[in-house]
C-alpha positions in Angstrom: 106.0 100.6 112.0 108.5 100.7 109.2 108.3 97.9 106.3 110.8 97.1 103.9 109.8 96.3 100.4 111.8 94.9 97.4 110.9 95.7 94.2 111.2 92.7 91.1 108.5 94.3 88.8 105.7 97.0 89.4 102.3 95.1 89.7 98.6 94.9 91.2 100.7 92.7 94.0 103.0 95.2 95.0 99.8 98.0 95.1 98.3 95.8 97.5 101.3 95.1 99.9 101.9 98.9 99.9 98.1 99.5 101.1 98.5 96.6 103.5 101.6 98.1 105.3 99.4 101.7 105.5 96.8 99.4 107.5 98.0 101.0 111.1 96.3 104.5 109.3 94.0 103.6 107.5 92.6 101.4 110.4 92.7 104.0 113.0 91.1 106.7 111.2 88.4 104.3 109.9 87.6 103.2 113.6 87.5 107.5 113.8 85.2 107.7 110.8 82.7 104.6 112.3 82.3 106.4 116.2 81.7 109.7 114.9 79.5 108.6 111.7 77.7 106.3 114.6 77.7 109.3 116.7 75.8 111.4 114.2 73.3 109.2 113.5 72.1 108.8 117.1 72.5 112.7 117.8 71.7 114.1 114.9 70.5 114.6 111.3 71.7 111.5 109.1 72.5 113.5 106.1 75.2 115.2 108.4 76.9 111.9 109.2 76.5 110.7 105.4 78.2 113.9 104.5 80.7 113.6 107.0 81.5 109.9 106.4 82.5 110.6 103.0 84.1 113.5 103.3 86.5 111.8 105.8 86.5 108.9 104.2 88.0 110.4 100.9 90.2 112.9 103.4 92.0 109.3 104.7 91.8 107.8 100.5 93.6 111.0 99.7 96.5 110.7 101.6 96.7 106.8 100.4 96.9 107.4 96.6 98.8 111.0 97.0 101.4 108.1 99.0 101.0 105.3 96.1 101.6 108.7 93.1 105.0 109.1 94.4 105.9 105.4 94.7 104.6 104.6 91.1 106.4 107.6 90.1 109.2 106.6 91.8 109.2 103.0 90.2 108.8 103.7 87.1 111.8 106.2 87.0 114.6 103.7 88.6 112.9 101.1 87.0 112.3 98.6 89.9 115.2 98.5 90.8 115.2 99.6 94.3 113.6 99.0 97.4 111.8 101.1 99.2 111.0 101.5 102.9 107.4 102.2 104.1 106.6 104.3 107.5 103.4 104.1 109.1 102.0 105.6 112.0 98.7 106.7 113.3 98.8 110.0 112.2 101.4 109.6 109.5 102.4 107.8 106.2 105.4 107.9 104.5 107.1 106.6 101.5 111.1 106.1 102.1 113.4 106.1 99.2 116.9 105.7 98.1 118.0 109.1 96.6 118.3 109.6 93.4 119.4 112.0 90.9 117.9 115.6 91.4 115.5 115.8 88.5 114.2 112.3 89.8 113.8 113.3 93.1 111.2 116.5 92.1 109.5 114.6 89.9 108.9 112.1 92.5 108.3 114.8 95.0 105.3 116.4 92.6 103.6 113.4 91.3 102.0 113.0 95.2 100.2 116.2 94.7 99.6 116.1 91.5 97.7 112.9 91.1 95.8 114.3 93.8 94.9 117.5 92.0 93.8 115.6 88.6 91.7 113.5 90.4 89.9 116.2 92.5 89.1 117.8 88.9 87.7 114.8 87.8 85.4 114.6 90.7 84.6 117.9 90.8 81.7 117.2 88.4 80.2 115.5 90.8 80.9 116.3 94.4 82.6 119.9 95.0 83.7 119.5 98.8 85.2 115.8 97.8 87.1 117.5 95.2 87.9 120.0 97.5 89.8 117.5 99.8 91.9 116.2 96.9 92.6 119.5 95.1 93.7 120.6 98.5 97.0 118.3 98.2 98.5 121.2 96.0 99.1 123.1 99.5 102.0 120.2 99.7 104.0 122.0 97.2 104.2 125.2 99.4 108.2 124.8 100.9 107.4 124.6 104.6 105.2 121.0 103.7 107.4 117.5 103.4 107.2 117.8 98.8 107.6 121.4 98.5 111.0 121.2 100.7 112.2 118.2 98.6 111.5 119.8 95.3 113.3 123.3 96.8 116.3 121.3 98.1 116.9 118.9 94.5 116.3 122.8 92.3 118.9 124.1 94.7 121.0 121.2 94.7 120.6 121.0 90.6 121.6 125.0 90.0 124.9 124.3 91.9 126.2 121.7 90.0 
């Protein structure tokens, strides 16, 4: 399901209709979460499903707010002045954007990760395998991954100017 979404000002509003277009994911994998959390508890020890629902459960909020980093990023760069298109799938979610110029683009294509990262060290005081899950966003730098591609492509793209 793709979504279109225009842009007049970045607010709590415009938050919430991005997390309502990721609802196809983030319904699907909470349906996952449920059976095997409900699967657990009937077959096994309950602290194993406890620590499995919120494990998952943080996996699926990760990829949510490593999507919503690179939109804020991305709005507050062009200054609202674009729309944006939103792809969502079972499996995937995605953040569409108009291009723009090439130090734009990496920033945009870092913040994901990054806001990830910072907030798997601030949990960290508290959980370690939670903050493992959001810490674990850095990998998305590495080239072959979707934000380490786009940030190799805008450098390249920059140098031969």
């Amino acid at each position: 399901m793709i979504t279109e979404i225009h842009v007049k000002r970045m607010n709590l509003i415009l938050i919430l209709k991005v997390i309502i277009c990721f609802r196809n994911f983030i319904l699907f994998h909470f349906l996952i979460c449920a059976f095997v959390y409900i699967f657990l508890v009937l077959f096994s020890k309950s602290i194993m499903a406890n620590s499995f629902f919120f494990i998952y459960g943080n996996f699926i909020l990760s990829f949510v707010l490593h999507e919503l980093g690179h939109l804020i990023t991305y709005l507050i760069l062009t200054k609202c002045k674009h729309c944006f298109l939103i792809k969502s799938k079972l499996f995937e979610i995605s953040i569409l954007t108009v291009e723009s110029t090439c130090l734009n683009n990496v920033l945009v294509a870092f913040s994901g990760p990054a806001l990830c990262f910072f907030v798997g060290i601030i949990i960290l005081k508290w959980s370690f395998p939670i903050a493992l899950v959001y810490c674990m966003h850095v990998i998305n730098l590495y080239p072959a991954f979707q934000d380490g591609e786009n940030i190799v492509q805008n450098l390249i793209r920059r140098k031969n100017r």
